[in-house]
PDB file of N, CA, C and O in Angstrom:
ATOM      1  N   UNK A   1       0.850  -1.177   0.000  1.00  0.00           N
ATOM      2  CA  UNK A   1       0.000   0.000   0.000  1.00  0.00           C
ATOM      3  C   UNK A   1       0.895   1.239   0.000  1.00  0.00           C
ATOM      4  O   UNK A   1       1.518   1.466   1.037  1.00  0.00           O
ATOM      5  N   UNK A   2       1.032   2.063  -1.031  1.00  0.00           N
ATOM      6  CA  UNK A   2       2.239   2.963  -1.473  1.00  0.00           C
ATOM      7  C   UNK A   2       1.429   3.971  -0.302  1.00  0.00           C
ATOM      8  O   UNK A   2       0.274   3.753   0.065  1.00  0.00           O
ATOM      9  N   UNK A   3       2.174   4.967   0.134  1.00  0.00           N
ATOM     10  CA  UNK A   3       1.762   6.166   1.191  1.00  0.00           C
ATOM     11  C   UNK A   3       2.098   7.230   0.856  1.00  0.00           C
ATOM     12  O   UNK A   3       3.128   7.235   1.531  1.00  0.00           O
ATOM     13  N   UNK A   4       2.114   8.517   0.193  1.00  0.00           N
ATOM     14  CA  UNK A   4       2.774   9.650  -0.421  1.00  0.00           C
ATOM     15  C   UNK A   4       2.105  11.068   0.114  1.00  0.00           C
ATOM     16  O   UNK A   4       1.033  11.673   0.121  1.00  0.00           O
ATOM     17  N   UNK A   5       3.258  11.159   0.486  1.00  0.00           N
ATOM     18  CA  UNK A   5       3.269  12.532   0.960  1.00  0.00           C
ATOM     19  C   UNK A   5       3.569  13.623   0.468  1.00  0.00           C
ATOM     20  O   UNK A   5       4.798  13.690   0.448  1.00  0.00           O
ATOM     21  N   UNK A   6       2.900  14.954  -0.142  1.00  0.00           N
ATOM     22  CA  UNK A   6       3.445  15.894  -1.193  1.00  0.00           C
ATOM     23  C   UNK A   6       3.188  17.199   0.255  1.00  0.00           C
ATOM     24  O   UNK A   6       2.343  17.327   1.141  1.00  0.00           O
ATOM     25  N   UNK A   7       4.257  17.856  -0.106  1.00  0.00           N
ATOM     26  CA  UNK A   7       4.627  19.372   0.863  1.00  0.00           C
ATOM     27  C   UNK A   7       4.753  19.906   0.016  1.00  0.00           C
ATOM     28  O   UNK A   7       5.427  19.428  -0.896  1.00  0.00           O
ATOM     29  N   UNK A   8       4.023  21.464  -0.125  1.00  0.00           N
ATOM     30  CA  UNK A   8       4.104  22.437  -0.587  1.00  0.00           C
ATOM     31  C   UNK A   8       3.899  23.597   0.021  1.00  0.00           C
ATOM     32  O   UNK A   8       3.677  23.913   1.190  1.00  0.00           O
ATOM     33  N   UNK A   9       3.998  24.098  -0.844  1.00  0.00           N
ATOM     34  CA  UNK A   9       3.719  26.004   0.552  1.00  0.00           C
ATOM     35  C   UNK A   9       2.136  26.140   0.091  1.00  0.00           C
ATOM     36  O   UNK A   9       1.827  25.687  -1.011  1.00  0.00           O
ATOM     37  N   UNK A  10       1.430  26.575   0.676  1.00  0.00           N
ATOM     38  CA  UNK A  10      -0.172  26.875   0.826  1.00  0.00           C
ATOM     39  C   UNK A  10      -0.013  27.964  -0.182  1.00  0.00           C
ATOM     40  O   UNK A  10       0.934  28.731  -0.359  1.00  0.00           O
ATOM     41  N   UNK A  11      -1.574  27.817  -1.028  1.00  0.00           N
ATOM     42  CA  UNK A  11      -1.907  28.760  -1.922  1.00  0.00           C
ATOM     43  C   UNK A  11      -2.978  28.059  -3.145  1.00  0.00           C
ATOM     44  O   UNK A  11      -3.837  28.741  -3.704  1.00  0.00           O
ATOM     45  N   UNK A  12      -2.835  27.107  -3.337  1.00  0.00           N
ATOM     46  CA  UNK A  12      -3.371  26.125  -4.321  1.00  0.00           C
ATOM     47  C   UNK A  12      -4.477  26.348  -4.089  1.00  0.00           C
ATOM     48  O   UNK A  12      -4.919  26.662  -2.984  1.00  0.00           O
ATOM     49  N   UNK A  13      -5.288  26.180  -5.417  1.00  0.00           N
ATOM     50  CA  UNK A  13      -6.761  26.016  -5.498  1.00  0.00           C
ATOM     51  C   UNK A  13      -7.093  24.550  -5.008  1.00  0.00           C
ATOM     52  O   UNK A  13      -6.268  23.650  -5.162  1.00  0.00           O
ATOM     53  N   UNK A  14      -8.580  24.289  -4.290  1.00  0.00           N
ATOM     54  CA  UNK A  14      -9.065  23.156  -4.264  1.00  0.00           C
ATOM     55  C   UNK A  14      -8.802  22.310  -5.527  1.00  0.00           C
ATOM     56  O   UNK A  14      -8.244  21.214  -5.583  1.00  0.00           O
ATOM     57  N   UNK A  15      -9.216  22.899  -6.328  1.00  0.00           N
ATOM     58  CA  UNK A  15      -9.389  22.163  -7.619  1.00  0.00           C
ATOM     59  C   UNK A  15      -7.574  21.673  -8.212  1.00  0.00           C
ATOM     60  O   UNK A  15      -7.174  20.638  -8.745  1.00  0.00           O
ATOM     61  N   UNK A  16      -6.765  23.083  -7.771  1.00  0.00           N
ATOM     62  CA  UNK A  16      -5.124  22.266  -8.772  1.00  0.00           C
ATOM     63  C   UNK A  16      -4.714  21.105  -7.433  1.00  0.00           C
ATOM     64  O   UNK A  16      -3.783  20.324  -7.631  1.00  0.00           O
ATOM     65  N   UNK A  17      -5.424  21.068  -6.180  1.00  0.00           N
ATOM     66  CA  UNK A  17      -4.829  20.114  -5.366  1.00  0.00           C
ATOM     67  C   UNK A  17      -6.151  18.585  -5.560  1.00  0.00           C
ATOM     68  O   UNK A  17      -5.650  17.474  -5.384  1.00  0.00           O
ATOM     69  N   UNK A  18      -7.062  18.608  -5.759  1.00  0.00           N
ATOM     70  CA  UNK A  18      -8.044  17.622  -6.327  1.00  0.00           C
ATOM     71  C   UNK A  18      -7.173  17.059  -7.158  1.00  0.00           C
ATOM     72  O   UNK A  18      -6.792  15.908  -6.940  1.00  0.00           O
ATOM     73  N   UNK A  19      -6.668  17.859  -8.362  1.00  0.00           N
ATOM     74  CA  UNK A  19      -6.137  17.476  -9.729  1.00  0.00           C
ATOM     75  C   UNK A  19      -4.729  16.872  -9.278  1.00  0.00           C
ATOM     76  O   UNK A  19      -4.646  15.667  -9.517  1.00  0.00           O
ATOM     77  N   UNK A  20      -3.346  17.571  -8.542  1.00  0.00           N
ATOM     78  CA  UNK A  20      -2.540  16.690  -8.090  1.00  0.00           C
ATOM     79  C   UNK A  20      -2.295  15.460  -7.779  1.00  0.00           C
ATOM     80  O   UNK A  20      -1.465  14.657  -8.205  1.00  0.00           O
ATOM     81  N   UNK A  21      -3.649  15.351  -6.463  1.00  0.00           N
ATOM     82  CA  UNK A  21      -3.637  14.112  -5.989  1.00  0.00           C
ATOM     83  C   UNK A  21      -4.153  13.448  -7.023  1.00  0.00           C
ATOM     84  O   UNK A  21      -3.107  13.118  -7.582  1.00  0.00           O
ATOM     85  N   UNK A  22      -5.262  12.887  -7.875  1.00  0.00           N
ATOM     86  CA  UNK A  22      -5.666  12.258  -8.921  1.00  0.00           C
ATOM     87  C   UNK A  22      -4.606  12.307  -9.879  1.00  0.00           C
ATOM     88  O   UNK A  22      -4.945  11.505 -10.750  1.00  0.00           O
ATOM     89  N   UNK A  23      -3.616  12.763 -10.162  1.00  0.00           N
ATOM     90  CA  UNK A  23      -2.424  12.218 -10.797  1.00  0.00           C
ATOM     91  C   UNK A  23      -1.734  11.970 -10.488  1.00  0.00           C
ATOM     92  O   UNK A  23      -1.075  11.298 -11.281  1.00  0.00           O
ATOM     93  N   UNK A  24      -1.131  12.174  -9.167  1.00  0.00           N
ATOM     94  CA  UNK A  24      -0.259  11.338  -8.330  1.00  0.00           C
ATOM     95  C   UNK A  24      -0.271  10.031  -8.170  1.00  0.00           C
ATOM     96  O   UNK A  24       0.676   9.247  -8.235  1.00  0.00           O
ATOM     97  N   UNK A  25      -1.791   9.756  -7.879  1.00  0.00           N
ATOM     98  CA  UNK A  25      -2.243   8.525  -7.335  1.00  0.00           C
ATOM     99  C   UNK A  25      -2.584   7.701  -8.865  1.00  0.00           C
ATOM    100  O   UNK A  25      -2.745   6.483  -8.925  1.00  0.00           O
ATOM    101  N   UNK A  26      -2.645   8.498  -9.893  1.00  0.00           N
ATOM    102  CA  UNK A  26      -2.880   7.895 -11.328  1.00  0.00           C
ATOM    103  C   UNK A  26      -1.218   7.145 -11.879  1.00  0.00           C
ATOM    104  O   UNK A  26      -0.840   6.069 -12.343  1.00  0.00           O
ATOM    105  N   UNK A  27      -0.774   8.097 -11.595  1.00  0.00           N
ATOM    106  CA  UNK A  27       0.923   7.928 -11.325  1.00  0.00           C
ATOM    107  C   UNK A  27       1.647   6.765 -11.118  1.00  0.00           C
ATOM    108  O   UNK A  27       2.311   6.179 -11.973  1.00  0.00           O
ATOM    109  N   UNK A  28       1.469   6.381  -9.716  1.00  0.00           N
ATOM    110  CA  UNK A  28       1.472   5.453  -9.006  1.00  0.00           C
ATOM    111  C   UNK A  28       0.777   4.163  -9.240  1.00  0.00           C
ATOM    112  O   UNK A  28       1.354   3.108  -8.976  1.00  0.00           O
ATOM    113  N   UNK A  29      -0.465   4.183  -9.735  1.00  0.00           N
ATOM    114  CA  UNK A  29      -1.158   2.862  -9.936  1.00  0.00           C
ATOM    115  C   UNK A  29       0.138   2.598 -11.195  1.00  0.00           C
ATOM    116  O   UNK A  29       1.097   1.838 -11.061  1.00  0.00           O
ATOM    117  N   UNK A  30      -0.103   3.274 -12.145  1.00  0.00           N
ATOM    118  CA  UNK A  30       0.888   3.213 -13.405  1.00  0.00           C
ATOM    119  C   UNK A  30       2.216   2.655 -13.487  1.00  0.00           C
ATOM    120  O   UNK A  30       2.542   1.782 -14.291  1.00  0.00           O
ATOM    121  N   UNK A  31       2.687   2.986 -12.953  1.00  0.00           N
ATOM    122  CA  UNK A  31       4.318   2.839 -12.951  1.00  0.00           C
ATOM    123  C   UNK A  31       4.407   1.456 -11.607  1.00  0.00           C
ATOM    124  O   UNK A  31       5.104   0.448 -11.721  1.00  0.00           O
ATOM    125  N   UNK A  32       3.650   1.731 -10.598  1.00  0.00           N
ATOM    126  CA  UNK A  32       4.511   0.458 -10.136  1.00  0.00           C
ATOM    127  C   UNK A  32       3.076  -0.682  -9.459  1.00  0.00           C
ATOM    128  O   UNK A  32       3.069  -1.466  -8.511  1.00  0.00           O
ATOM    129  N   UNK A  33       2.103  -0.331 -10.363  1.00  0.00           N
ATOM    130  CA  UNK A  33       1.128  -1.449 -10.520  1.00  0.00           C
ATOM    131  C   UNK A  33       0.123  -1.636  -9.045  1.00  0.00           C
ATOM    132  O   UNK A  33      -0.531  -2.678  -9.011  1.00  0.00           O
ATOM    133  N   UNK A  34       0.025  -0.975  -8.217  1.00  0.00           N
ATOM    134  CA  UNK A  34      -1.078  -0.722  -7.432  1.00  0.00           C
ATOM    135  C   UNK A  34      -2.161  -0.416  -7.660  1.00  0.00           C
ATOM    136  O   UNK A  34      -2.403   0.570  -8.356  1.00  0.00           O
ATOM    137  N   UNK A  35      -2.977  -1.075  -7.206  1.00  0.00           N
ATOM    138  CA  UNK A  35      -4.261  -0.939  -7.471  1.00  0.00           C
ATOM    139  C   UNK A  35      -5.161   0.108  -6.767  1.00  0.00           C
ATOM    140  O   UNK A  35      -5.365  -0.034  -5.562  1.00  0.00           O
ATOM    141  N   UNK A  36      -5.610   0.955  -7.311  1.00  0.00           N
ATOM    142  CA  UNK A  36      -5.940   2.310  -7.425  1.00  0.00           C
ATOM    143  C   UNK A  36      -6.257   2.746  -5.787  1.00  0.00           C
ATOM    144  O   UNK A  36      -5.890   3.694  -5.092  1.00  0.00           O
ATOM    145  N   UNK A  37      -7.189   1.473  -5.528  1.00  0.00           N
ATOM    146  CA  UNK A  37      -7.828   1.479  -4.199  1.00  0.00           C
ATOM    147  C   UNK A  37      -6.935   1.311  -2.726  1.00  0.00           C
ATOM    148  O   UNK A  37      -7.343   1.418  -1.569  1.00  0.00           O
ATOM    149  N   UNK A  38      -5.613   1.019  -3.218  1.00  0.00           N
ATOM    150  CA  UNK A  38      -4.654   1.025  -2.367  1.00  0.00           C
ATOM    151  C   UNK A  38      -3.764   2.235  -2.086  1.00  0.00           C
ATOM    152  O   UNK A  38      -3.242   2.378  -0.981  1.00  0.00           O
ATOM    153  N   UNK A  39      -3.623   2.942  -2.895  1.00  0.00           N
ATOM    154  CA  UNK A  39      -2.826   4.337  -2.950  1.00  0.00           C
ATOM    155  C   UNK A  39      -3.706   5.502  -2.261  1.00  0.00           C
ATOM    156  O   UNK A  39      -4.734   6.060  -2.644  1.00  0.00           O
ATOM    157  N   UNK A  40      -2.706   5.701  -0.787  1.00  0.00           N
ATOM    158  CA  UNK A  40      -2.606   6.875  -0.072  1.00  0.00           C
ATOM    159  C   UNK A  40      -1.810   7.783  -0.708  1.00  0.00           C
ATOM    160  O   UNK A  40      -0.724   7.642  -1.271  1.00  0.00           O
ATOM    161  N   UNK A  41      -2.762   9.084  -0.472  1.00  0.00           N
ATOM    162  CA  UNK A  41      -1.584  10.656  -1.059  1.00  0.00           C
ATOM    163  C   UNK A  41      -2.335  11.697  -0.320  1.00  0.00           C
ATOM    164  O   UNK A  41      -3.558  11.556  -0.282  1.00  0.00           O
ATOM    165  N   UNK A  42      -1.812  12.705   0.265  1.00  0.00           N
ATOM    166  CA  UNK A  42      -2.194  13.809   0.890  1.00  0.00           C
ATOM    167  C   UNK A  42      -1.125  14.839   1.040  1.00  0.00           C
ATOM    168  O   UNK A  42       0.053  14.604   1.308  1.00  0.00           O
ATOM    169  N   UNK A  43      -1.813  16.317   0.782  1.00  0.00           N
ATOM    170  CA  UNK A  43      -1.017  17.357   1.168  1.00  0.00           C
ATOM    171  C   UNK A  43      -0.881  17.927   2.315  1.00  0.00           C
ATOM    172  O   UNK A  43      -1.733  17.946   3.204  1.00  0.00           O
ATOM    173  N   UNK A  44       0.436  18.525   2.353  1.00  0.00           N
ATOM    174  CA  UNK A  44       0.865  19.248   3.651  1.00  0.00           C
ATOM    175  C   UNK A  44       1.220  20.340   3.358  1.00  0.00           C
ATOM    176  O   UNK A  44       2.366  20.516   2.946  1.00  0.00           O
ATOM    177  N   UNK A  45      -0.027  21.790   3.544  1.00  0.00           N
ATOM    178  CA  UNK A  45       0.556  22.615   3.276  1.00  0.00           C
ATOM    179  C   UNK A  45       1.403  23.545   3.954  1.00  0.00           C
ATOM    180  O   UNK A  45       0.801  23.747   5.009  1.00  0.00           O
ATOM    181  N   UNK A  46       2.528  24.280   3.965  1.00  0.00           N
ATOM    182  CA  UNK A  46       3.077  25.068   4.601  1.00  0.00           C
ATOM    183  C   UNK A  46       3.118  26.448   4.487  1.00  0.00           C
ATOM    184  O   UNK A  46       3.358  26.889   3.363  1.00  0.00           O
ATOM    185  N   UNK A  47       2.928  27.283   5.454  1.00  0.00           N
ATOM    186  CA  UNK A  47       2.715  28.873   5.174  1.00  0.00           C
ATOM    187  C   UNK A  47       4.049  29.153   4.540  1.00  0.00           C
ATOM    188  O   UNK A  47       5.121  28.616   4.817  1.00  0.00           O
ATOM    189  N   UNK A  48       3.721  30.409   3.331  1.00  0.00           N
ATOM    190  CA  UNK A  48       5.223  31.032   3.357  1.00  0.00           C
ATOM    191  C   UNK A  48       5.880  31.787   3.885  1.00  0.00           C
ATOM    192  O   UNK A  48       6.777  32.455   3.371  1.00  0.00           O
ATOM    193  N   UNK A  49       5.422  31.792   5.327  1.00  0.00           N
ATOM    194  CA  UNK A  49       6.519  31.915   6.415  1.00  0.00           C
ATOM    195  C   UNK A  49       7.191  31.320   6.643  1.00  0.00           C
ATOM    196  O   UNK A  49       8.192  31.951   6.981  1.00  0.00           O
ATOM    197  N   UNK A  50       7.412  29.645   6.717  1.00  0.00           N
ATOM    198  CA  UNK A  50       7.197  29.090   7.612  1.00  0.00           C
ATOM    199  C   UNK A  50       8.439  28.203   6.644  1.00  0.00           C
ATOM    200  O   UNK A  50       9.178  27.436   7.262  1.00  0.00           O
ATOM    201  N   UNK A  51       8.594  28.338   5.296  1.00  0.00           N
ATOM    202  CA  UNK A  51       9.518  28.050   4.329  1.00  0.00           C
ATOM    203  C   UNK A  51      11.003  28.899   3.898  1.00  0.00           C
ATOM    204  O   UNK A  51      11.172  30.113   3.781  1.00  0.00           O
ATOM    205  N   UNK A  52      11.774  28.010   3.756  1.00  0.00           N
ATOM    206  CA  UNK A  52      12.608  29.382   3.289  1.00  0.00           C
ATOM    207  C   UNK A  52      13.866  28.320   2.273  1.00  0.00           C
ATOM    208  O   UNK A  52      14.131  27.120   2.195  1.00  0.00           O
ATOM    209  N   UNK A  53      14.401  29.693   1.588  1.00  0.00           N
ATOM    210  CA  UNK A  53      15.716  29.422   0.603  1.00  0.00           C
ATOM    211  C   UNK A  53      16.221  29.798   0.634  1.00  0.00           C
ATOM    212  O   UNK A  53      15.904  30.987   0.667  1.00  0.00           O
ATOM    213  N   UNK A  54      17.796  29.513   0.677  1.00  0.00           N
ATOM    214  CA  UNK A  54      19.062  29.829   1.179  1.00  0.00           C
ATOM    215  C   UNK A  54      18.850  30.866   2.406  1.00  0.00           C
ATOM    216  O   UNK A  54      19.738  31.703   2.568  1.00  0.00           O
ATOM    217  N   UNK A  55      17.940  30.870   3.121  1.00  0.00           N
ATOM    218  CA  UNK A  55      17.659  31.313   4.761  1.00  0.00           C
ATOM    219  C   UNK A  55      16.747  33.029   4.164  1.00  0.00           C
ATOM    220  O   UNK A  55      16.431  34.029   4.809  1.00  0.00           O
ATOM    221  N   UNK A  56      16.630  32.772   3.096  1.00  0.00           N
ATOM    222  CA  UNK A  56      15.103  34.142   3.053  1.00  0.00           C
ATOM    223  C   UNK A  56      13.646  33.294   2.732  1.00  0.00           C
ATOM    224  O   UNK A  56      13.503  32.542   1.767  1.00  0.00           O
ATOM    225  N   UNK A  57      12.587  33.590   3.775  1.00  0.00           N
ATOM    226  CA  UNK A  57      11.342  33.075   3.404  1.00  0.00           C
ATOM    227  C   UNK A  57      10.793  32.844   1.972  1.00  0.00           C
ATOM    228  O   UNK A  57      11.212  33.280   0.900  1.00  0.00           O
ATOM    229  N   UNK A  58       9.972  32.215   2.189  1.00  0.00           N
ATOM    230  CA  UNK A  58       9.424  32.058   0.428  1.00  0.00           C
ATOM    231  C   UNK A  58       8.107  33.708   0.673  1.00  0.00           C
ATOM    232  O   UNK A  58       7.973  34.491  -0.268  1.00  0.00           O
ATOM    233  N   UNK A  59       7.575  33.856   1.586  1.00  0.00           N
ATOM    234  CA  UNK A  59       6.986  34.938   1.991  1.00  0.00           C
ATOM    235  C   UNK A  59       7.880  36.661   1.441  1.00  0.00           C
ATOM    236  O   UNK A  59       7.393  37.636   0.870  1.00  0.00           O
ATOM    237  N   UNK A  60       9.321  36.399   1.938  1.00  0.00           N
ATOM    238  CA  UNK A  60      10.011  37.225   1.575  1.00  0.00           C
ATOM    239  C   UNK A  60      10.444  37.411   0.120  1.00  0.00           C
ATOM    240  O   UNK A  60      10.354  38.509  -0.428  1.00  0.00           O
ATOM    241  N   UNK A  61      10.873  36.420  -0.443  1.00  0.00           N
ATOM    242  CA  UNK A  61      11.351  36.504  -1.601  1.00  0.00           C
ATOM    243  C   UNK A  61      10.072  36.912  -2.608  1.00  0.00           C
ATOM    244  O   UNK A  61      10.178  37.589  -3.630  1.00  0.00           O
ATOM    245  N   UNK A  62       9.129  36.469  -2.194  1.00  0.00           N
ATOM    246  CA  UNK A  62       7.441  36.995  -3.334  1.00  0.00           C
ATOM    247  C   UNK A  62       7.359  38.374  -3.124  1.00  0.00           C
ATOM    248  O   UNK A  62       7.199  39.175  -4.045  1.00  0.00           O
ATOM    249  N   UNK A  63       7.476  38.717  -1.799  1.00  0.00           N
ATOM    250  CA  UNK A  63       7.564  40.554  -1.551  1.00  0.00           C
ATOM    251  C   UNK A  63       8.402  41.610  -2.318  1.00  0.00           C
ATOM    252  O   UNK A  63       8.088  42.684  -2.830  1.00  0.00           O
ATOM    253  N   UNK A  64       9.667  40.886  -2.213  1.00  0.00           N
ATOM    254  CA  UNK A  64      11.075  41.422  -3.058  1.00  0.00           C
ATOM    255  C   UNK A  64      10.513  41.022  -4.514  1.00  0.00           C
ATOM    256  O   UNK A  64      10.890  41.966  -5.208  1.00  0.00           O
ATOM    257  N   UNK A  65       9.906  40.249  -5.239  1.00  0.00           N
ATOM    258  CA  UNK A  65       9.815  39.909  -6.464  1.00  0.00           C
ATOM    259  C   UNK A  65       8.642  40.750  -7.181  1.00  0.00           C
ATOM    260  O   UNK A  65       8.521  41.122  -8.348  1.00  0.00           O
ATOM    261  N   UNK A  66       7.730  40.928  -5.918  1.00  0.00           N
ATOM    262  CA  UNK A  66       6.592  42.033  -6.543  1.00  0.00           C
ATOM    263  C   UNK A  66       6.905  43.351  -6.560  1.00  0.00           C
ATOM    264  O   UNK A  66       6.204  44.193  -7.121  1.00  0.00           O
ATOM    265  N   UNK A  67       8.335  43.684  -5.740  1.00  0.00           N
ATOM    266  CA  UNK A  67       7.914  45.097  -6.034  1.00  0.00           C
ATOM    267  C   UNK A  67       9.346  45.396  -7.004  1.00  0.00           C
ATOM    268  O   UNK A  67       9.925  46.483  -6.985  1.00  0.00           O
ATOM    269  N   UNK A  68       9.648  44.590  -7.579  1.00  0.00           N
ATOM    270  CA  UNK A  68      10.182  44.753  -9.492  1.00  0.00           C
ATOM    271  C   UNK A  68       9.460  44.788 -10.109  1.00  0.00           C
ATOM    272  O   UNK A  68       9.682  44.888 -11.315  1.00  0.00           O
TER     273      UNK A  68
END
């Protein structure tokens, strides 16, 4: 029973995270032959505070990027 865990930073529509998981889990049946009804997948979203790259938030770096 495959278990998958996807982390991202929060922001996604219901619908592009509906659509993720249904290809993730489409994914998975595919490639390594599980049967549909067996594949766990769920998101974890994270604030973009709460993220960061090379030690500036993902919060920060969208701030700095909008006001170019």
């Amino acid at each position: 029973m495959p278990f998958i865990q996807i982390t991202m930073i929060a922001g996604r529509t219901e619908q592009q995270k509906r659509d993720l998981l249904a290809a993730v889990s489409q994914a998975t049946t595919e490639s390594i032959g599980a049967p549909p009804e067996t594949v766990r997948a769920w998101i974890v979203e994270v604030p973009p505070t709460d993220i960061a790259v090379a030690g500036e938030t993902h919060a920060d770096r969208q701030a700095k990027k909008d006001r170019t």
